[in-house]
C-alpha positions as CSV (number, residue, x, y, z in Angstrom):
1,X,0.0,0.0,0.0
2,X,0.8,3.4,-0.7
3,X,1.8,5.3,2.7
4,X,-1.2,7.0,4.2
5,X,-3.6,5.7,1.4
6,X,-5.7,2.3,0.7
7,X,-4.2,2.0,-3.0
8,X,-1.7,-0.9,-3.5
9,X,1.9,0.0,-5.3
10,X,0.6,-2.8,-7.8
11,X,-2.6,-0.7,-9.1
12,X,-0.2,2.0,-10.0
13,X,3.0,-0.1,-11.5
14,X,0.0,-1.8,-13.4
15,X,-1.8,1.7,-14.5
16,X,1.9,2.6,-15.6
17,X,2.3,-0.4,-17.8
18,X,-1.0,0.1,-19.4
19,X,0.2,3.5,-20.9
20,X,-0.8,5.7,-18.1
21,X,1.1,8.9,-17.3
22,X,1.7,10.3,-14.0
23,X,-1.0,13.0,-14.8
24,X,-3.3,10.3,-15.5
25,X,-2.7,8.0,-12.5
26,X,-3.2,11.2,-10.5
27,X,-6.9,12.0,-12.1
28,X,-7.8,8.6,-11.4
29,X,-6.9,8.5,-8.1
30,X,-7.6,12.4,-6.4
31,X,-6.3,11.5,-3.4
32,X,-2.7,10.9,-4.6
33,X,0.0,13.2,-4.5
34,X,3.2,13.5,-7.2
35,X,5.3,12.0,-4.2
36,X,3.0,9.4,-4.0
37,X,3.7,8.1,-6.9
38,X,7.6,8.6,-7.1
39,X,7.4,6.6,-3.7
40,X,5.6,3.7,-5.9
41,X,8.0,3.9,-8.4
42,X,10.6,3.9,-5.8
43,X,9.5,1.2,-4.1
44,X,9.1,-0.7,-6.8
45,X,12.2,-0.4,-8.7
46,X,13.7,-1.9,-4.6
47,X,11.3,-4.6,-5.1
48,X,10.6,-5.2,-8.4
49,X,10.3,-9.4,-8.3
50,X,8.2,-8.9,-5.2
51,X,5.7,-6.2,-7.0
52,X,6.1,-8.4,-10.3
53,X,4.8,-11.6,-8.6
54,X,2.0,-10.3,-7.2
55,X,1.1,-8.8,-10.9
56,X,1.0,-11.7,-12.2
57,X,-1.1,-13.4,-9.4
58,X,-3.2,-10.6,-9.9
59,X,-4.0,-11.5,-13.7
60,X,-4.9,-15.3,-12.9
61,X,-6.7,-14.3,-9.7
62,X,-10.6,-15.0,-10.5
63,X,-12.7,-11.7,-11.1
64,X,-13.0,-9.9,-7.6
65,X,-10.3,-11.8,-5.7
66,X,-8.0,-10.1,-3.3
67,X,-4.5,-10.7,-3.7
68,X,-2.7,-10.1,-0.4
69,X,1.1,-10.6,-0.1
70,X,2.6,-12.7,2.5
């Protein structure tokens, strides 16, 4: 999760690799801040295998399911 928000580092990495800019990710999600999202990006260049995994659990979860890392 994003530091003082309910919005996973994944839902961002994964907005990112569907072609959305910054300014985008921001209009979608109001409550965001710039340094909100270089702290995803930041976070997720440290743990990139970690935030990759749980991608791609996320894309064979079933509709609705709530992937929660260990």
């Amino acid at each position: 999760m994003i530091e003082g928000t309910r919005i996973p580092v994944t839902a961002i990495v994964r907005a990112h690799q569907l072609g959305m800019d910054f300014d985008e990710i921001l209009l979608q999600h109001p409550g965001l801040a710039p340094a909100h999202l270089h702290a995803a990006f930041l976070y997720y260049l440290d743990h990139k295998d970690e935030v990759e995994a749980l991608l791609k659990q996320a894309e064979t979860a079933p509709p609705g399911a709530e992937i929660i890392p260990e």
